[in-house]
DRENNUVO-290359 format. One record per residue (C-alpha): residue number from 1; residue in one letter; z, y, x. Coordinates in steps of 0.02 Angstrom, whole numbers. Each point is the difference from the previous one (the first is absolute). Layout:
# DRENNUVO-290359
+-------+------+--------+--------+--------+
| torza | domi |      Z |      Y |      X |
+-------+------+--------+--------+--------+
|   NUM |    A |      Z |      Y |      X |
...
+-------+------+--------+--------+--------+
//
This chain:
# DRENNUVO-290359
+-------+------+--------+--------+--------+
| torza | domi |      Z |      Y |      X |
+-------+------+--------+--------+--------+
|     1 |    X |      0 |      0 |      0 |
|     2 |    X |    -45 |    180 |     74 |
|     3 |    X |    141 |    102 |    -36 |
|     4 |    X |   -103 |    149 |     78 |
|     5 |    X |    113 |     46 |    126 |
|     6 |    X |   -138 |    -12 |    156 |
|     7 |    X |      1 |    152 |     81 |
|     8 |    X |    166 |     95 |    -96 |
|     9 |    X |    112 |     93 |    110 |
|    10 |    X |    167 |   -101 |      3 |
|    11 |    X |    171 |     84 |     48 |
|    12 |    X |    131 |   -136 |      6 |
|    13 |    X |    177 |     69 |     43 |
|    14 |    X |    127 |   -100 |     55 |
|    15 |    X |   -148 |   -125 |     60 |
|    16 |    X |     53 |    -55 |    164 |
|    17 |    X |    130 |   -135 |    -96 |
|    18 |    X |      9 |   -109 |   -132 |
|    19 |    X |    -74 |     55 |   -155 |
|    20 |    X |    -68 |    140 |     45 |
|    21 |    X |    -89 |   -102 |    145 |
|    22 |    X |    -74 |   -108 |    -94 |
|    23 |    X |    -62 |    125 |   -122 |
|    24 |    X |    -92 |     50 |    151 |
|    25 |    X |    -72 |   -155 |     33 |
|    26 |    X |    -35 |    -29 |   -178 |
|    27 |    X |   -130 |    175 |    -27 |
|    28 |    X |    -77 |    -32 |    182 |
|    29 |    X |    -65 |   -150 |    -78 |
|    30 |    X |    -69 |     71 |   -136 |
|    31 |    X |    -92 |    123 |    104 |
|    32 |    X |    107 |    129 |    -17 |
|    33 |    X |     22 |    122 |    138 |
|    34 |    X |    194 |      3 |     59 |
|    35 |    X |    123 |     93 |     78 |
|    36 |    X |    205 |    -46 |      4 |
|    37 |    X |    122 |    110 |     25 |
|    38 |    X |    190 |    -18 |     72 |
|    39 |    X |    105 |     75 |    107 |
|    40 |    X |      5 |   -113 |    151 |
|    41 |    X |   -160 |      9 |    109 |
|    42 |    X |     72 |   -176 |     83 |
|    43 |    X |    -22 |    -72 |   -178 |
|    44 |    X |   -152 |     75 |    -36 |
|    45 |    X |    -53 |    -66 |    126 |
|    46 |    X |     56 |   -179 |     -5 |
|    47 |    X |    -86 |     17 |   -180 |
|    48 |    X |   -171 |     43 |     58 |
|    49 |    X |      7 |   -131 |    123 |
|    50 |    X |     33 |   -124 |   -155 |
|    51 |    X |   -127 |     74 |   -124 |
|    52 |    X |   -146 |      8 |    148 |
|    53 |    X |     58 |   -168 |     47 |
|    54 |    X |    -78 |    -64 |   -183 |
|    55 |    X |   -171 |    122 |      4 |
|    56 |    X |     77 |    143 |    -71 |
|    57 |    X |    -38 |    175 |     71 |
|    58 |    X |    136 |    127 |    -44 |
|    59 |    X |     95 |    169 |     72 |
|    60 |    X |    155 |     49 |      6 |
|    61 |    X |    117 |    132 |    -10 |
|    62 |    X |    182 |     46 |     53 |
|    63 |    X |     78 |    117 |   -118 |
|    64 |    X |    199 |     47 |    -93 |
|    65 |    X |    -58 |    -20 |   -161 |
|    66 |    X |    171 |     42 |    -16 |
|    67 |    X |    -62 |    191 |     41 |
|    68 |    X |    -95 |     60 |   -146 |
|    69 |    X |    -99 |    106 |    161 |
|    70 |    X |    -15 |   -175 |     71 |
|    71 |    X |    -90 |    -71 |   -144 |
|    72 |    X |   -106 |    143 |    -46 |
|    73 |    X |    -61 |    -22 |    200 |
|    74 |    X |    -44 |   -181 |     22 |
|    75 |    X |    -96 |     48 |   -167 |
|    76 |    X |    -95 |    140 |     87 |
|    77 |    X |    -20 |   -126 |    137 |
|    78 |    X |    -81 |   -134 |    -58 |
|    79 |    X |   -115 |     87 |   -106 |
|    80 |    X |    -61 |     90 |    156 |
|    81 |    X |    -51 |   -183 |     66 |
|    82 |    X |    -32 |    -93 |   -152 |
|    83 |    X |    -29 |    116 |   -127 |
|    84 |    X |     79 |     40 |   -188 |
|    85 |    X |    125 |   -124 |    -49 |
|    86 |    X |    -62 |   -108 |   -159 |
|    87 |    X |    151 |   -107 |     18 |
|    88 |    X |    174 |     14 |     23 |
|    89 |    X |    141 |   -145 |     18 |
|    90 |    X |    167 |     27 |      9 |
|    91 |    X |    107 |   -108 |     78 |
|    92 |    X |     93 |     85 |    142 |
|    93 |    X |    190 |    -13 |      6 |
|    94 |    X |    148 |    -84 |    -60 |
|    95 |    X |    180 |     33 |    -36 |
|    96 |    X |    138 |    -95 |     64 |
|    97 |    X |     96 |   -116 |   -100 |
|    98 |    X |    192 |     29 |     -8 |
|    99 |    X |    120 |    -81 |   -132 |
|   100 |    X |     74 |    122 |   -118 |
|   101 |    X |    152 |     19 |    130 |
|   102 |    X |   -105 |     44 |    137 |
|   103 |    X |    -73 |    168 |    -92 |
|   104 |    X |     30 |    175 |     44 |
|   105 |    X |    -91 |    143 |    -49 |
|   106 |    X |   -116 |    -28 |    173 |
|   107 |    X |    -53 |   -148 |    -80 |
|   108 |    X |    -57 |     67 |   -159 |
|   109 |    X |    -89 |    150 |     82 |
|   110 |    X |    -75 |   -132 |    135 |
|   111 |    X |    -76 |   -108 |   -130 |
|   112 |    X |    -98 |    143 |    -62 |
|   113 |    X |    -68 |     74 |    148 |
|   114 |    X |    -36 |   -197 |     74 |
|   115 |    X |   -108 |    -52 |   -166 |
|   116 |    X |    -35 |    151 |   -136 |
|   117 |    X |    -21 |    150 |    129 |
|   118 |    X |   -112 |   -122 |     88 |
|   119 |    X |   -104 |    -17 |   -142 |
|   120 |    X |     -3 |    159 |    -64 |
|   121 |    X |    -56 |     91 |    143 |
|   122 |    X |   -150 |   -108 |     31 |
|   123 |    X |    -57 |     10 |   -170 |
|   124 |    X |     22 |    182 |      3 |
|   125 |    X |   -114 |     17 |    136 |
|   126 |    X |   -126 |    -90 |    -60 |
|   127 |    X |     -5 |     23 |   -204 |
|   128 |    X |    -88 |    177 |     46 |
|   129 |    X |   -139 |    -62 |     85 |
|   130 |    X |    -31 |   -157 |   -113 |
|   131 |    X |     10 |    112 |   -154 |
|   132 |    X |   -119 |    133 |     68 |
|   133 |    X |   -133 |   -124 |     14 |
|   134 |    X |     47 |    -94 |   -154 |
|   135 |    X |     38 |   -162 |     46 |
|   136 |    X |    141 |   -102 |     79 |
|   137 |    X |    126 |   -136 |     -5 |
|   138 |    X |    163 |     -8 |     50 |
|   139 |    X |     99 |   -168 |     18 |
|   140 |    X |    188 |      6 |     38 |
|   141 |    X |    115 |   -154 |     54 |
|   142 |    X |    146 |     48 |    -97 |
|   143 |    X |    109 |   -173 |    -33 |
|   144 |    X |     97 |    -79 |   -151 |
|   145 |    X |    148 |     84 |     51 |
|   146 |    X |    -40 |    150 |    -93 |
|   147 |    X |     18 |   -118 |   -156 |
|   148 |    X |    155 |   -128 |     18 |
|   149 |    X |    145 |     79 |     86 |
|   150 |    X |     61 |   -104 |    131 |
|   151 |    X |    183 |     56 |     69 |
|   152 |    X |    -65 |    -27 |    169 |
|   153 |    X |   -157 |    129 |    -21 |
|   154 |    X |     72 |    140 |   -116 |
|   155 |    X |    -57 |    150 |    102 |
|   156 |    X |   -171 |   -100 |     55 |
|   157 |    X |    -18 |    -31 |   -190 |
|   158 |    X |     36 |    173 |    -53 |
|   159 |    X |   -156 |     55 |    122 |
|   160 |    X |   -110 |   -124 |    -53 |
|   161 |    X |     26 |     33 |   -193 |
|   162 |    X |    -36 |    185 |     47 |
|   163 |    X |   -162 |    -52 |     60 |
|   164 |    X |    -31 |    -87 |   -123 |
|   165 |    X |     -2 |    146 |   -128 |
|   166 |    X |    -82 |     97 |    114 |
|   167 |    X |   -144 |   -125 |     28 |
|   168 |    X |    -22 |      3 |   -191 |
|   169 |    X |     10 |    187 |    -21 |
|   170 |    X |   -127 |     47 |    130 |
|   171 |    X |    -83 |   -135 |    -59 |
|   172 |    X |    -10 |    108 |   -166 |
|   173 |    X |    -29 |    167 |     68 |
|   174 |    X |   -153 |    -48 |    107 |
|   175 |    X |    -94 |   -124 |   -106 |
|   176 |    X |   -109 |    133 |    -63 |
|   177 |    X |    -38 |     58 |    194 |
|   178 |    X |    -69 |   -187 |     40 |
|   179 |    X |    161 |    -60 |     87 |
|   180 |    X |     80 |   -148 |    -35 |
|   181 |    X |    201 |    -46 |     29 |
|   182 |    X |     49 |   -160 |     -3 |
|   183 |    X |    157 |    -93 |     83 |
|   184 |    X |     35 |   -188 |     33 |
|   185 |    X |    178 |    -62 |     -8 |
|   186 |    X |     43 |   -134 |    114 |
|   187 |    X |    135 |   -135 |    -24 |
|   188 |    X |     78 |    -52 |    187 |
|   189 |    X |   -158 |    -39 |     98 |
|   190 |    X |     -5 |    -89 |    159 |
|   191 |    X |     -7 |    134 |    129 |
|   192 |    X |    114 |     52 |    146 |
|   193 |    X |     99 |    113 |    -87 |
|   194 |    X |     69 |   -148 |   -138 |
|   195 |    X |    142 |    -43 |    123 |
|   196 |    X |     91 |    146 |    -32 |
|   197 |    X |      6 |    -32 |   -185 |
|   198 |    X |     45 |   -203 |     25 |
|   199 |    X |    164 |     99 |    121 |
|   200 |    X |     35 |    137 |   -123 |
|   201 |    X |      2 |   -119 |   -156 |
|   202 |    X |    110 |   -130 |    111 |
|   203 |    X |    126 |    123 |     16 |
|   204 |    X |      5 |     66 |   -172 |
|   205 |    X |     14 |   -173 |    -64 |
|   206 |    X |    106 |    -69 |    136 |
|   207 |    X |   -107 |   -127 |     53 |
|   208 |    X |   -136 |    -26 |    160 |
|   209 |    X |   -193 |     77 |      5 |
|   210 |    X |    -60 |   -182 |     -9 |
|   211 |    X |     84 |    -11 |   -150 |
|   212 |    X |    -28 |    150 |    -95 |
|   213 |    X |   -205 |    -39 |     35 |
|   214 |    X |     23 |   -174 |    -68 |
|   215 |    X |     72 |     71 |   -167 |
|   216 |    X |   -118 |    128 |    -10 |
|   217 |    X |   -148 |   -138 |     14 |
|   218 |    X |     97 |    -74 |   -143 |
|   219 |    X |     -4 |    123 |   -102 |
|   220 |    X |   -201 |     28 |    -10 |
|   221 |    X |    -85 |    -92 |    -94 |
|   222 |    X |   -164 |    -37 |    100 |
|   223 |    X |    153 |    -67 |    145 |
|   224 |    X |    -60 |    114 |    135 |
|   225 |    X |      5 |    181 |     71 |
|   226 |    X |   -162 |     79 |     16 |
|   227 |    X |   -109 |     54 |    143 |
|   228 |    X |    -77 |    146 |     60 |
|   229 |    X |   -175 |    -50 |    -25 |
|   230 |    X |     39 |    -36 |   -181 |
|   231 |    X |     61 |    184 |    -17 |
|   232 |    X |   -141 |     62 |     84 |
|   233 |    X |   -131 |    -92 |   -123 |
|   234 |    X |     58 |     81 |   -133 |
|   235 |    X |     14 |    177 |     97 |
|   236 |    X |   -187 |    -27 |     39 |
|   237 |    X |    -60 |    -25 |   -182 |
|   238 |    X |    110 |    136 |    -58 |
|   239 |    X |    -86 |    126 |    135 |
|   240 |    X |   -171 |    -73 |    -55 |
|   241 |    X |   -154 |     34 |   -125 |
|   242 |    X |     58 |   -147 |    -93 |
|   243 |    X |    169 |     70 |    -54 |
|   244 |    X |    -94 |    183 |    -49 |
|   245 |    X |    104 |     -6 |   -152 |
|   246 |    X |    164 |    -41 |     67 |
|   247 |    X |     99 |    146 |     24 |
|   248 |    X |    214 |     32 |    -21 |
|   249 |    X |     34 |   -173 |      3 |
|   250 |    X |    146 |    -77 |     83 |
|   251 |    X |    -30 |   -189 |     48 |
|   252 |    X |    113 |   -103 |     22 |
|   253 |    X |    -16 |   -157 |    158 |
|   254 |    X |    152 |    -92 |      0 |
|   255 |    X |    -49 |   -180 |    -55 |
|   256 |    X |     83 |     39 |   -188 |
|   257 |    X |    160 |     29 |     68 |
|   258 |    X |     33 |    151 |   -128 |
|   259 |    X |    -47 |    -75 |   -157 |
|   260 |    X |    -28 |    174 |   -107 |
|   261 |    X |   -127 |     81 |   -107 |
|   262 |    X |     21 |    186 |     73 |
+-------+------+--------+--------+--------+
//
């Protein structure tokens, strides 16, 4: 199926790691002309490597997207090499895990600026742009936390249900301007960053990381965590011709854990 992605400029942040790395990998395949985004040049780098190692061609770019100034410039940037931005995917940053003990105010104001700030100032540098030109899509890698409160992800949660909203209310406000919002809410998926949740949830439950991951296994009911590339198949058809009328929605990937209607 051509998903008509050949030749679409690709801005993947958070795409040296896990999901956000195999997004990458996932729209170089179709075509699609990439560029990730992170902080670390070291990672970066180690992620090129990877992606070239499998035929892909992509760039890179070391930014704070942290720094709304930050953002706005890797935008600038890479449309100087690659040209205007069709696509954006979000999937930069993280915020710690702490049980409801371990919060301070820090942590409530570091869960923002790790995940929503993140988010927001890359879309706000690019919604211009796509919006002059009338066309756009924007994917973002939000994560079922923003929907079932866990006690072990309460300020994490709070930031992703934020986004949420917001993914549905620009979502709103720019459908008539060609742009498209959607966002993608992972269950726990399989990356590098799980075993931090497996600790977190130990200690909240007082029990070890191997066995808060075997009763979270339990609990789905396809018996598995996910894995990036399944995240990334459905962040690639969202970004795509084929989902042109697929716009505020909020998708949920967490192998039916949350068994709701909303």
């Amino acid at each position: 199926m051509d998903l008509g992605l050949k030749g679409r400029v690709v801005l993947v942040t958070g795409g040296s790691k896990g999901i956000g790395l195999a997004c990458a990998g996932a729209f170089a395949a179709e075509g699609a002309r990439v560029a990730i985004a992170s902080r670390s040049r070291d990672n970066l780098a180690a992620a090129e490597a990877k992606l070239r190692a499998k035929g892909h061609d992509v760039t890179s770019i070391a930014a704070d997207l942290g720094d709304p100034r930050g953002a706005m410039a890797a935008v600038a940037e890479l449309e100087r090499r690659a040209g205007a931005i069709d696509v954006l995917v979000n999937s930069a940053g993280a915020a710690r895990r702490h049980s409801p003990e371990e919060l301070d105010m820090q942590a409530w104001h570091d869960a923002m600026d790790a995940k929503y700030f993140t988010y927001v100032h890359a879309m706000q540098a690019v919604l211009p742009g796509m919006a002059a030109r009338g066309r756009g899509a924007i994917v973002n890698i939000v994560g079922q936390g923003g929907k079932i409160a866990s006690p072990a992800h309460l300020a994490g949660g709070a930031a992703n249900a934020a986004l949420m909203l917001l993914s549905a209310g620009l979502a709103a406000a720019y459908g008539k301007k060609g742009v498209r919002v959607n966002a993608i809410n992972p269950g726990v998926t399989l990356t590098e960053r799980v075993t931090g949740r497996f600790e977190a949830e130990g200690r909240t439950a007082g029990i070890s990381p191997d066995e808060a991951r075997r009763r979270g296994e339990q609990s789905i009911p396809l018996g598995r965590y996910g894995t990036p590339e399944e995240i990334a198949a459905v962040a690639v058809f969202l970004a795509s011709d084929r989902a042109s009328y697929v716009t505020g929605a909020n998708i949920p990937m967490d192998g039916g854990a949350a068994a709701t209607v909303v």
